[in-house]
N, C-alpha and C positions, 0 to 999 in steps of 0.2 A: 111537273114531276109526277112517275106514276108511284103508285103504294101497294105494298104488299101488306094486309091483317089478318089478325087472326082471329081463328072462331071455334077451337073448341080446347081437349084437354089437352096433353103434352105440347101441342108444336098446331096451332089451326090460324084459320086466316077469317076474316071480316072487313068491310070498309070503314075506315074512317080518316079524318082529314091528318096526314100526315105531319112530322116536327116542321119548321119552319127550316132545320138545318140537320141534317143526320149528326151525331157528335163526334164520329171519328173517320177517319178512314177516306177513300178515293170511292166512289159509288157511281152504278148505273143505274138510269130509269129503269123500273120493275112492274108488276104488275099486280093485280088485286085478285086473291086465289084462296082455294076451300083448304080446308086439313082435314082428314081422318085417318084411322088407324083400324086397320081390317083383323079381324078374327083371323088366327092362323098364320100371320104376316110379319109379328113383330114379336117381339120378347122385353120383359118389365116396363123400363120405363122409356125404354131405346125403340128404336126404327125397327120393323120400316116403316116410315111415315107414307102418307099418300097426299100428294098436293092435286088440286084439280081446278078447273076454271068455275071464278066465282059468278055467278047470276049474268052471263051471257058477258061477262065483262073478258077483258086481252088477259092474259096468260101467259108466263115462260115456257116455252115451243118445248114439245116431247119430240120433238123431230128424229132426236139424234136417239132416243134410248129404245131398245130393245122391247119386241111385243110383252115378253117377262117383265118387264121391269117399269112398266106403261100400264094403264087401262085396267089396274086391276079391282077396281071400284065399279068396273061398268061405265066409267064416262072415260071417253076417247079422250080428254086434253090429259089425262094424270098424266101424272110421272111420280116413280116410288124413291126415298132418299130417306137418309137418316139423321141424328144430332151431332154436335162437333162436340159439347161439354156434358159432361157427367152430372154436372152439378149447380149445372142453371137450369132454370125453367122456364114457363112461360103462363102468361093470363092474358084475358082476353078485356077488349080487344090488342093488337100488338101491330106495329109498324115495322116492314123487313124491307132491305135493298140489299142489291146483287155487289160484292165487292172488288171491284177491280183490281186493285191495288193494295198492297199492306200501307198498315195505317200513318209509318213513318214517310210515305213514297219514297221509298229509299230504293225499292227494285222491285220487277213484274212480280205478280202472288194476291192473294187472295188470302182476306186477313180476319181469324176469328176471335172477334172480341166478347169476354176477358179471355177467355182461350186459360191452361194452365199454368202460364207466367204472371196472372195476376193483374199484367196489363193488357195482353193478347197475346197472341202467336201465330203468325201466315203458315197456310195450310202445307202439311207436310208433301212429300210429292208421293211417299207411301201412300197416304190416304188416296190422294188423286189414283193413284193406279189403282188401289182396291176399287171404288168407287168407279172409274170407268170402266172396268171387268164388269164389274155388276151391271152399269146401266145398260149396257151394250149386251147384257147376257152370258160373255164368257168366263166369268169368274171362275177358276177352280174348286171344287169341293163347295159349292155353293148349291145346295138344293131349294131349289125353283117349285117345284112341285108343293102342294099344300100340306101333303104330310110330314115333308121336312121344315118347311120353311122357317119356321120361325125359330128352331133350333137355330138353323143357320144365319138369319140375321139376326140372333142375341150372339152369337159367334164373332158377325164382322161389327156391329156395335161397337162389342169389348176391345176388338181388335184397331178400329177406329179409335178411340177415347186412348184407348194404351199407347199409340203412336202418335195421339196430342198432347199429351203429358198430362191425361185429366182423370186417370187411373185404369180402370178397364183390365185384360188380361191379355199375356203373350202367348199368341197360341196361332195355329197355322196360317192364318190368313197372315197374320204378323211377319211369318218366315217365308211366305211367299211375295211378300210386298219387300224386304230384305234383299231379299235376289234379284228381283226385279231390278229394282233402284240400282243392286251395284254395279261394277265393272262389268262392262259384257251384258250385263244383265237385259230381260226387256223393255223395262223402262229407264236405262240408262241415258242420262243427261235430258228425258223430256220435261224435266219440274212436273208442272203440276198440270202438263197441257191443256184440256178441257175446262178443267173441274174449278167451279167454284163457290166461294163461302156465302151461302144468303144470309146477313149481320138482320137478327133481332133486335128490336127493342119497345119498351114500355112506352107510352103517350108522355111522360115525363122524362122522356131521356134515360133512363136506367136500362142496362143491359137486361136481356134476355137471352132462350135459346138460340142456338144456331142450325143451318140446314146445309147439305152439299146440295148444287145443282150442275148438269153434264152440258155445256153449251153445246148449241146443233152447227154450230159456225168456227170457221180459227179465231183464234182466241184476241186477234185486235176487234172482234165485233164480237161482242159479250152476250147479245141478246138477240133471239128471233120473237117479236112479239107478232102472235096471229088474231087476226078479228079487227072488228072496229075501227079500222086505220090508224092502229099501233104496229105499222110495219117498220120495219130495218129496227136500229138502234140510235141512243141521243145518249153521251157522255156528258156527264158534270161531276167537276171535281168539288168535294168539302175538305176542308181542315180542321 
């Protein structure tokens, strides 16, 4: 099984030997990767986050995300992503895996525990759409540039958190991810295609943060891992 930890303030990564059993949910093999958080890039206590590859070690493939939205640390594996809860955190070190499946397997989704129902909630398809606009670059009203940026991502943050029921604010991203999702709309009827929930948690099983990631593949293969001969994908289910 690979591991994702972590290693610094909000949401970072470090190695260590992973749970014996992740404690909820349908999970893929992951990979062991850095965190930071760039000047100019994020807003309080929210994204953007910056994941990157930890000390030559395999990595989740920035294949798919957009030059914006990649590399913006200086190291060619990043890719920039945000939190799912308002009101979790994290310490280090920390153990994450990629989530296949909502925690009841009851249907396709990707599932972020505690999420704001207390027990969890699979990822909205709103967020999926915010969230692939972004990774990919085309977001509406979302300023890229360094003078705006971080305005803009405390914007889709709130907008994020407010669409997972974990408070945050309604506000345009919110009304374009709306449209999107309904009748007609551009994301109508694709769920939550790509996007999915990297599940945090503490070396003792206790929940933690959460993080979105943009798979570079359709969505029956969950993972492109590059380096070291962590190529293709390897599924295992927990309960």
């Amino acid at each position: 099984m690979r591991k994702i930890i972590l290693v610094a303030v909000v949401c970072a990564f470090v190695a260590v030997p992973v749970l014996a059993d992740p404690p909820h949910g349908a999970f893929s093999d992951s990979a062991t990767m850095d965190y930071t958080r760039l000047t100019n890039y994020f807003s309080g206590n929210g994204g953007e986050f910056t994941l990157s590859q930890y000390m030559s070690q395999p990595y989740l493939s920035n294949a798919a995300y957009a030059s914006v939205a990649k590399a913006q640390d200086g190291d060619s594996t990043s890719f920039q992503t945000f939190c799912m809860e308002q009101y979790e955190y994290v310490a280090q070190p920390m153990t994450f895996y990629v989530s296949e499946q909502n925690a009841a397997l009851t249907a396709a989704g990707s599932h972020a525990w505690k999420g704001g129902t207390g027990i969890g909630d699979d990822l909205d398809p709103r967020t999926a759409y915010l969230y692939t606009k972004f990774a990919t670059g085309t977001l509406t009203g979302y300023d890229y540039s360094v003078a705006g940026r971080a305005t803009s991502a405390g914007a889709l943050q709130n907008a994020i958190w407010f669409i997972e029921g974990e408070g945050g604010v309604s506000n345009s991203f919110v009304a374009l991810a709306d449209t999107a999702v309904a009748v007609g709309g551009e994301w109508y009827g694709k769920g939550i295609g790509n996007v999915r929930v990297i599940q945090a948690y503490k070396l003792d099983g206790s929940i933690a943060q959460d993080q979105l990631y943009f798979v570079p593949v359709p969505g029956a293969v969950l993972l492109g891992f590059l380096g070291l001969g962590y190529a293709g994908t390897k599924l295992r289910r927990f309960v």
